[in-house]
N, C-alpha and C positions, 0 to 999 in steps of 0.2 A: 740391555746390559751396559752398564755405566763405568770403565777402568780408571784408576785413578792413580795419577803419574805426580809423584814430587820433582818440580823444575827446576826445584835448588840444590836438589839433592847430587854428592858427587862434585871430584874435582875441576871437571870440565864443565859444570852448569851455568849457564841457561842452555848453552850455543847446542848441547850434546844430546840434553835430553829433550829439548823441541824439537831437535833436529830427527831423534828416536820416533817421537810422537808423529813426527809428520811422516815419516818414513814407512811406518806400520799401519798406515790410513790404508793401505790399499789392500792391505791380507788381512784385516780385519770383517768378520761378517758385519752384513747389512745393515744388522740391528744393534750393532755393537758403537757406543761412545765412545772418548777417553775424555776422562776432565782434568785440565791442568791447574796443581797447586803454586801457588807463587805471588810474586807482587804483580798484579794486572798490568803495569806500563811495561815490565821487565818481560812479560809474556807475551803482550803484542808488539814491540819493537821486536823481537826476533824471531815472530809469527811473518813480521813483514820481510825482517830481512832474508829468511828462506821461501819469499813468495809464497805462503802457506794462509788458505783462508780462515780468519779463527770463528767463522762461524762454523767450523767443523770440528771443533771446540767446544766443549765447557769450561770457562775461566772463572778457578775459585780466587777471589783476592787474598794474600795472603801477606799483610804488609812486613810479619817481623822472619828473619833469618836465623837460624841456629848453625853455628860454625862447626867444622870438624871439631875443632880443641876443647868447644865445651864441654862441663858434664854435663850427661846423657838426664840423669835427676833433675837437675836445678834447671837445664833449659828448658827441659819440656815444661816443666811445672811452672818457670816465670816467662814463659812467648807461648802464651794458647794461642796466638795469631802465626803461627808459622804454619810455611807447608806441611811438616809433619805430624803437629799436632791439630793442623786443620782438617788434613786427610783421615788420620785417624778418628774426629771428629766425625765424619759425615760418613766412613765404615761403620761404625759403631751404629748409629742410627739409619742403617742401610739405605743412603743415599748414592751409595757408591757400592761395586759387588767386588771389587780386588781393591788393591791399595797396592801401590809399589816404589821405592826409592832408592839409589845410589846414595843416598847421604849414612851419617853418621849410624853404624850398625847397631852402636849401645842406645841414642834416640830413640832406632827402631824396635827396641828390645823394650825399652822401658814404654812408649806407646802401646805397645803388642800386651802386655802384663796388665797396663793401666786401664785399657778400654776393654779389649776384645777376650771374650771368657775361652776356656778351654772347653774340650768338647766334653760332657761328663764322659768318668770315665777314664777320663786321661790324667795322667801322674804328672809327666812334665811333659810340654811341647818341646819340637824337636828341631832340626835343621839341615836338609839334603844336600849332597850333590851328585852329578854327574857324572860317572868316569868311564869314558869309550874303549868298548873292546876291540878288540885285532880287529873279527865280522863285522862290523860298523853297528852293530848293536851299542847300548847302554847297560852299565851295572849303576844301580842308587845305593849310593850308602850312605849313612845314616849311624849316629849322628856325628858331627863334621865340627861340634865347639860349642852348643849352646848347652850342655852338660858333662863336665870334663870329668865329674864323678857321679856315679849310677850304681842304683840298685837292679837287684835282678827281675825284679820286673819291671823296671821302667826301659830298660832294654827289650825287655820280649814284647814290651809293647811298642820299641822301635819298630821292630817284624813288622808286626799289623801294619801298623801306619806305611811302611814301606810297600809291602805284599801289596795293599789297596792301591796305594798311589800308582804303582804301576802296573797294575791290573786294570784302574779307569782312566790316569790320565797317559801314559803311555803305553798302555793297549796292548799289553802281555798278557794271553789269556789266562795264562795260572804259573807265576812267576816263581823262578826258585830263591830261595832264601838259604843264603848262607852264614854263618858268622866268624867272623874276622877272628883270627887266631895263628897262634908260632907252631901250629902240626895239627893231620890233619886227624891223630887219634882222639877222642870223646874225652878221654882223661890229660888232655895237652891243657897247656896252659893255666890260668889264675884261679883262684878259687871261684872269681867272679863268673868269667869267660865258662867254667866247666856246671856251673849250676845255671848257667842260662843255656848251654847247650841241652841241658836234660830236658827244660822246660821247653824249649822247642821242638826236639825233638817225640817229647808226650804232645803237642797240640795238633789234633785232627788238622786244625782246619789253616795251615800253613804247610805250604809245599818246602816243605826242610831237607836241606841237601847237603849236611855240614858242618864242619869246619872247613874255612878258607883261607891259603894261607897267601902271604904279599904276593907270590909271585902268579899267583892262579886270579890276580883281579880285576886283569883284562881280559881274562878268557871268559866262555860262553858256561863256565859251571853252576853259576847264578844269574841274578836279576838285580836281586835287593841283597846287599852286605851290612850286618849289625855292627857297632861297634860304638865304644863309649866314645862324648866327644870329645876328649884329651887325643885318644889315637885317631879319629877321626880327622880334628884337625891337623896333626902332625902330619898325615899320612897326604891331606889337601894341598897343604903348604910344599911338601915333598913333591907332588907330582905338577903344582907349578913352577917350582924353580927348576926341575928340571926339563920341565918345556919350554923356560928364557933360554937356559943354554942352549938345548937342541938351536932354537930360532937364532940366537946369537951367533951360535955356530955354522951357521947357514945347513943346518941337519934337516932338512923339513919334507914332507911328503903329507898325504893325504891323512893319514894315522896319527902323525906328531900334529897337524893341523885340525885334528879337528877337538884335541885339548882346549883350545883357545879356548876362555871364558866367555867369549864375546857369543858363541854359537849357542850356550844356553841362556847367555839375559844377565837370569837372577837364580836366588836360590828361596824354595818357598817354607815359610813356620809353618810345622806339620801338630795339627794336635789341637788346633784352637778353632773358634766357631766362623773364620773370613780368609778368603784368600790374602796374604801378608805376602810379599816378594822383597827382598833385600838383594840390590845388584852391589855389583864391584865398585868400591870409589872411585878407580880411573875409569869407569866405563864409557866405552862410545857410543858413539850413535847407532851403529849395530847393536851394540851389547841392550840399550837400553830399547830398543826396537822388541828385541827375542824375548827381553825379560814383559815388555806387554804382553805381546802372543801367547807367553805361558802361563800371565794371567787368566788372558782369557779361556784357555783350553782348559785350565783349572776350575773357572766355574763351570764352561760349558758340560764340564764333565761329573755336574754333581757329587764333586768328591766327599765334601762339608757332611752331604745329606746319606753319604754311603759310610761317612763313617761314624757318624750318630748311628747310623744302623747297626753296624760293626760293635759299639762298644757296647751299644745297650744290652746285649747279650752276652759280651765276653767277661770269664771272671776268672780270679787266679785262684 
């Protein structure tokens, strides 16, 4: 297994994400690489400066850089030598089995579209995250901003994508599924939100448990929470800023701390045919560490191939 790390990706790069890379050398299986994308000189001056051997290492050369500022279109399309579009080069052509970066989100979106197909099947790809319960469990919801307007089936086939996800990569044997709504009666909410409840609720083969409303989304009533990406991300964006305060506030304990971003990495594109991870632009050397590991757990966990299986049969 070959992970593949962009070095320039993110506000802190090179110093954060080598620092990631070499960090994760040791929780990584046996058989497991990571290849770093970047300019070769800029890789091994800070291979050396963290004593880090780069023969433990794959170094892709990658001489050109895409900035935060640019657009996402025109750079990828005028720097095929950058790390982003050289990683997503050598995904496409499975040279690589993940691909993951802290740089520019919209790059990664327009790489993701340009190379890497969707799985058949799928309507749109999607975009998770994490959100810890009281129990030190996880809820995923989905989607979090890469579709801020949705049909009703591209929602019930958030479910799926969700249900699977954490059924094989975090290991919920038969996860409950909820979705995101202002009450918990069947006839609550949008026209949207009440014709995706139905459809959920008619699918065998989702464990449906709902409507869920904001204040039940740490508790243990679900797994996986549906919701369009417009509320998705507001709801993301909400539950960081009010984890600065807490921190700000010196409020913190083992529950507000374990919000940190830095504990999951990255967040993975659910729906397409390659593991794809997109971390935080400020992320550190932890954050970029975690967002490896959940590469790799992602392949290791045949998700790709469970849910080509999944879709081949599902139909609305």
């Amino acid at each position: 297994m070959i992970l593949g790390l962009d070095v320039m990706g993110g506000d802190h790069a090179p110093q954060v994400t080598v620092g990631g890379a070499v960090a994760s050398l040791d929780a990584l299986h046996q058989e497991t690489k990571i290849a770093l994308f970047g300019p070769r000189d800029v890789i091994l001056t800070e291979l050396k400066n963290q004593n880090a051997d780069p023969q433990r290492f794959d170094i892709v050369d990658c001489p050109e850089i895409i900035s935060m500022g640019e657009s996402p279109i025109r750079a990828f399309a005028a720097k095929p030598q950058s790390s982003i579009a050289m990683g997503f080069k050598y995904l496409k052509t499975k040279k690589i089995d993940a691909f993951s970066s802290a740089g520019s989100t919209g790059v990664m979106f327009v790489g993701t579209m340009n190379n890497i197909e969707r799985i058949p099947g799928i309507i749109r790809p999607c975009i998770s995250t994490a959100v810890p319960k009281e129990d030190g469990k996880i809820n995923l919801l989905l989607d979090v901003g890469l579709n801020p307007d949705c049909r009703v089936d591209v929602m019930y086939q958030f479910a799926i994508l969700g249900f699977i996800y954490s059924k094989h990569v975090l290991k919920i044997s038969e996860p409950k599924v909820g979705l995101l709504n202002i009450g918990a009666e069947e006839k609550k909410g949008s026209i949207l939100t009440q014709s995706v409840h139905q459809l959920l609720k008619d699918s065998p083969e989702l464990n449906f448990v709902g409507n869920i409303e904001g204040i039940e989304m740490f508790t243990d009533k679900a797994d996986v929470i549906v919701t369009d990406g417009f509320t998705g991300n507001v709801v993301l964006k909400q539950i960081e800023a009010m984890t600065a305060i807490f921190t700000k506030r010196g409020l913190r304990d083992s529950y507000i701390d374990s919000f940190n971003y830095e504990n999951f990495g990255g967040t993975p594109i659910l729906g397409i045919n390659a593991p794809v991870f997109i971390g935080h632009g400020k992320s550190s050397a932890k954050a970029i560490k975690n967002m490896i590991l959940a590469s790799q757990e992602m392949v290791s966990s045949n998700l790709i191939k469970n849910y080509r299986k999944a879709f081949k049969h599902i139909s609305l």
